[in-house]
N, C-alpha and C positions, 0 to 999 in steps of 0.2 A: 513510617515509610517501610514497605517491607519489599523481601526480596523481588516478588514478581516487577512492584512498581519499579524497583530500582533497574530491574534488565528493562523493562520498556522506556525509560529516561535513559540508558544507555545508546538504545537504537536512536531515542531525538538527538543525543549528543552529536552521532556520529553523524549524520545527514551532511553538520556543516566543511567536516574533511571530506566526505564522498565528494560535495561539491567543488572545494577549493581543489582534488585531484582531476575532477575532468574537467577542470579547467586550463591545466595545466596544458594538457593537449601533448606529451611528450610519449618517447617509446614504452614508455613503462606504468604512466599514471593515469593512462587507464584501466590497463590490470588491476592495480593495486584499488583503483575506486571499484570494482569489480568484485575483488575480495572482500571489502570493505562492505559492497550491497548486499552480497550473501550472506556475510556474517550477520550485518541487520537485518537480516529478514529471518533468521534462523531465529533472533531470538525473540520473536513472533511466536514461532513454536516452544520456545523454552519457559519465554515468560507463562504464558496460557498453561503449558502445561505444569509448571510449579505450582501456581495459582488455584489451580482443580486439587492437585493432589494433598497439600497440604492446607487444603479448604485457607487459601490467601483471597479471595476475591473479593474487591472490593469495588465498589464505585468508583472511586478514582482511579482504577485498574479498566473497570469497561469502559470509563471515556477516553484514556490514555491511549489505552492500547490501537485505536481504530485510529486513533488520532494520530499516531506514528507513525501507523501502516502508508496512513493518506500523506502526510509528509516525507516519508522515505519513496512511496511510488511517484508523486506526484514531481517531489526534485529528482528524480530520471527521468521520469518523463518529459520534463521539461526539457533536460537536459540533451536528452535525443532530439529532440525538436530543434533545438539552436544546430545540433549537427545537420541535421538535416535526413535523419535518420527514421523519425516518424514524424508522420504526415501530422499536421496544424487540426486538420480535423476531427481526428483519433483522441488526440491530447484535448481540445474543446467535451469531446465527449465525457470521457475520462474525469476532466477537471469537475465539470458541470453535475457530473453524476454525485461525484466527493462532495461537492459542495451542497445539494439539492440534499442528502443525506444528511449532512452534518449541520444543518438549519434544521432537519424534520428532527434529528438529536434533540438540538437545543429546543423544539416546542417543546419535546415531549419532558426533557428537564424544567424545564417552567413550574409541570404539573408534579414533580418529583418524580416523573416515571422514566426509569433508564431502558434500555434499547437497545437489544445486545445485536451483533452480527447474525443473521441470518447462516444458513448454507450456502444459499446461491452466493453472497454477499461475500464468502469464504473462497468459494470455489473462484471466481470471479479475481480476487489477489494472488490464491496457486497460480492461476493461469498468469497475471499480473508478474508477479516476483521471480518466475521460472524464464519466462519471455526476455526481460530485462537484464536477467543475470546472464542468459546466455547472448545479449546483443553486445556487452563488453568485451566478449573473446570471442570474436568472428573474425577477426584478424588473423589470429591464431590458426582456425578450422572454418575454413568461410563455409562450407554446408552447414553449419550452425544458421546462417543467415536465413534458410526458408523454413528451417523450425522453428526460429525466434519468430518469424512474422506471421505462421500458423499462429501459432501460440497467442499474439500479443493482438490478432485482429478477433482471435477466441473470446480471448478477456474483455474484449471494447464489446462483445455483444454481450456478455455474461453482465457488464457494467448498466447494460440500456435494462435487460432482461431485471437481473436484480433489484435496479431501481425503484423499478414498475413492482416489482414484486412488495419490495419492501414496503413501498405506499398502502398499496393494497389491502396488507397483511394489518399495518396499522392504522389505519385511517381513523380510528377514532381520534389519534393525534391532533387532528386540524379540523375535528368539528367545534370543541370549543373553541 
């Protein structure tokens, strides 16, 4: 197990406090799940970029990693949803997109071929992980609230767009 994997089992660990804080629903836990979502999403860029630098990359590392992403955005978003903070529809997308992805993963693990993130597929979680973090402190600074939803209705197309992309790109996946 080396460093990069170990910061990206760091991000899974935390998912399950982010969620037990906004559930909390009091004056301060959801700041603190707020802090708690940045921090995991930072180390998105830490692990990745450890991983390059000290040539750590491993296959347990490119399944991990996307797989964390999708479990840390996917329990906010959820989590917005029960608030009533994004629409039912947005989050179906979003899910559907993760999931359509991470089946076309597993074919292509079948064949031994791994499947790194794309750009679009990157660019897509920026939009993702920025939207999100600033929908926790809108309380705070309520103009936050029509950047968070620029931001977060950006990412639900980056999600349609990417998707389609990704297919595309590899489609040899699902001829055999």
């Amino acid at each position: 197990m080396n460093l990069p994997n170990r910061i990206t089992f760091s991000r899974i660990f935390l998912i399950p406090i982010y969620i037990i804080l906004m559930y909390l629903v009091n004056s301060w836990s959801g700041y603190v799940a707020g802090v708690i979502f940045i921090v995991a999403s930072a180390t998105d860029s830490v692990d990745g970029y450890v991983a390059r630098k000290y040539n750590k990359v491993t296959d347990l590392g490119k399944f991990l990693d996307p797989l964390a992403d999708k479990l840390l955005v996917l329990s906010s978003v959820i989590m917005f949803v029960q608030f009533n903070r994004i629409p039912a529809w947005a989050a179906i997308i979003i899910i559907s997109r993760e999931l359509i992805i991470t089946i076309f993963r597993g074919i292509a693990a079948l064949d031994r071929k791994v499947i790194s993130a794309d750009k679009y597929g990157k660019i897509k979680t920026v939009f993702q992980l920025i939207a999100l973090s600033m929908m926790h402190f809108e309380k705070i600074f309520m103009p936050i609230y029509v950047v968070a939803d620029i931001l977060f209705y950006i990412s639900v197309a980056f999600s349609v767009f990417s998707a389609v992309n990704y297919i595309i790109n590899n489609k040899d996946v699902i001829k055999g």
